[in-house]
Every structure is written in structure tokens, then in C-alpha cells.
C-alpha positions in Angstrom: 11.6 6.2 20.5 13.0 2.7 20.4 12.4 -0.2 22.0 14.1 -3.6 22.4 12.0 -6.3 22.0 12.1 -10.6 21.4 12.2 -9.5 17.5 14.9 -6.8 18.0 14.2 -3.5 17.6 11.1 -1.6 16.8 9.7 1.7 16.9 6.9 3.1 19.2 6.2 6.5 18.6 5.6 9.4 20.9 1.8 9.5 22.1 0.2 13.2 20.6 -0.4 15.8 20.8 3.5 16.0 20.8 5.2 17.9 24.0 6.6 20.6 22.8 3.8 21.9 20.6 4.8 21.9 17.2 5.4 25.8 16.2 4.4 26.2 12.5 6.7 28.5 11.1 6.5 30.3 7.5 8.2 27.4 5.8 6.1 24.7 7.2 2.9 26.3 6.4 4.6 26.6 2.6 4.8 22.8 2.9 1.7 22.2 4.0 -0.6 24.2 1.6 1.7 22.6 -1.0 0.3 19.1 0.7 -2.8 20.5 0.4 -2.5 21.2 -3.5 -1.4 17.6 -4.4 -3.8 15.8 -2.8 -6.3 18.0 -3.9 -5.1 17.1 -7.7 -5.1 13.8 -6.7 -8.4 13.6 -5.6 -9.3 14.9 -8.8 -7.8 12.8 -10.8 -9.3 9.7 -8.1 -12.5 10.7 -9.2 -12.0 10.5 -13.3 -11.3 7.1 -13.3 -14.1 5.1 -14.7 -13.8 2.3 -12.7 -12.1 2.3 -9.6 -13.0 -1.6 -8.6 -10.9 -2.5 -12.1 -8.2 -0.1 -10.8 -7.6 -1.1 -7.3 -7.6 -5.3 -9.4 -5.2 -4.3 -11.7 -2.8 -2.3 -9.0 -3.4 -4.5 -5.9 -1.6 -7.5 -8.8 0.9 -5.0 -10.2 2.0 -4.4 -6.7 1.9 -7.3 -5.2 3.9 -8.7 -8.8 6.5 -6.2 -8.5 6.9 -6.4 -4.5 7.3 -9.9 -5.0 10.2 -9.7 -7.5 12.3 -7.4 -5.4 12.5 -10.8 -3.4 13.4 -13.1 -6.4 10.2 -14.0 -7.1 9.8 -15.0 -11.1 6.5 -14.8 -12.2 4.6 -12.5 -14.4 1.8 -10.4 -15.1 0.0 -12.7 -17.6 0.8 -15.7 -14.6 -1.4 -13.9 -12.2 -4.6 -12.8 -14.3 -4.4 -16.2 -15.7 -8.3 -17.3 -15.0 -7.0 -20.9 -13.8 -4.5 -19.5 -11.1 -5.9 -22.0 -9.0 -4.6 -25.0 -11.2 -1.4 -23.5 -11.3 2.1 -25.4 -9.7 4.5 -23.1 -9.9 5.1 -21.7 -6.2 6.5 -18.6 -7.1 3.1 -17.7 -8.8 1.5 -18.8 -5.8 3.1 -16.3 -3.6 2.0 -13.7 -5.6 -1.5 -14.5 -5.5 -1.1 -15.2 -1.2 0.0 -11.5 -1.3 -2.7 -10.2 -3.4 -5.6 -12.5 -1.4 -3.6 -10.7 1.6 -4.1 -7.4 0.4 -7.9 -7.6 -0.7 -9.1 -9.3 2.7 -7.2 -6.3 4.0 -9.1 -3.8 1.6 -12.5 -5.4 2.2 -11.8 -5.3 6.2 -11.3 -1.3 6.1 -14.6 -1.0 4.1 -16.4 -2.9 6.7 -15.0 -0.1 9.4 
């Protein structure tokens, strides 16, 4: 479903259960036990990492680093975990590190819920 709005368009999806039922046929239920199979492995992998605090650091700046120079962005890994970011002038560096403050209030919000 699509709406118009001030913004243009935007998507509001249908409100569930969905009418009519979905009918789970022998393909889909292939589908979703194969779901079922990855995220089982990838729970198990979740849980060999060491450290998972470190991990979500390091991917939270690798992600917001590489979302950021899709958009032109030039900064650098090294710019980022640089321990006086703070200091630093260069704007584009600063965007990074907005996106990744961004991203851990967001983390630390969904642990508080």
C-alpha cells in the first residue's frame, strides 16, 4: 500500500494477520526450515565470539565508515578510532562519528526496552 504524503511517497503496510491467510505450501515451508537453519548457524557462531561489546565497536564504525563513503564521504578507518576524534577538523570525519554516536544511542535505547 502507498500513500502520498508532504515528503512524497511512502509505504504503510497492510495491518496482520494478512486477509487472505497466507496458505503455506510445500515450497514455502522448504524456505522456511532453510530460514530456520541459518539463523540457527548464526546464532552459533553469535555465541563464539569472545567479545561481543568489541564486535558491535568495531562493526557499528566499519558500517557507519563504509555507509558514509557511498555518499562521498573521505575518511578512514584509522580517522575514526583515532582516540582524539574530538580534536579533529575535518567534517567529513565528523559525519562519521555523528553516524556512529547515532547508531549506539540507538543500540543502548533497545537494551533499555
Amino acid at each position: 500500500m502507498v500513500y502520498h504524503s508532504f515528503y512524497g511517497l511512502t509505504f504503510k503496510p497492510s495491518p496482520l494477520p494478512p486477509t487472505p491467510a497466507i496458505e503455506i505450501d510445500h515450497d514455502m515451508l522448504q524456505k522456511l526450515v532453510e530460514a530456520n537453519k541459518k539463523i540457527a548457524l548464526l546464532e552459533g557462531l553469535s555465541s563464539r565470539i569472545p567479545n561481543t561489546d568489541l564486535f558491535v565497536f568495531m562493526y557499528v564504525r566499519k558500517e557507519a565508515l563504509m555507509s558514509s563513503q557511498i555518499e562521498g564521504t573521505q575518511c578512514t578507518l584509522d580517522d575514526i578510532l583515532n582516540p582524539l576524534i574530538d580534536l579533529n577538523a575535518n567534517q567529513d570525519v565528523s559525519d562519521v562519528v555523528n553516524y556512529i554516536k547515532a547508531t549506539e544511542f540507538a543500540i543502548n535505547r533497545l537494551n533499555h526496552y
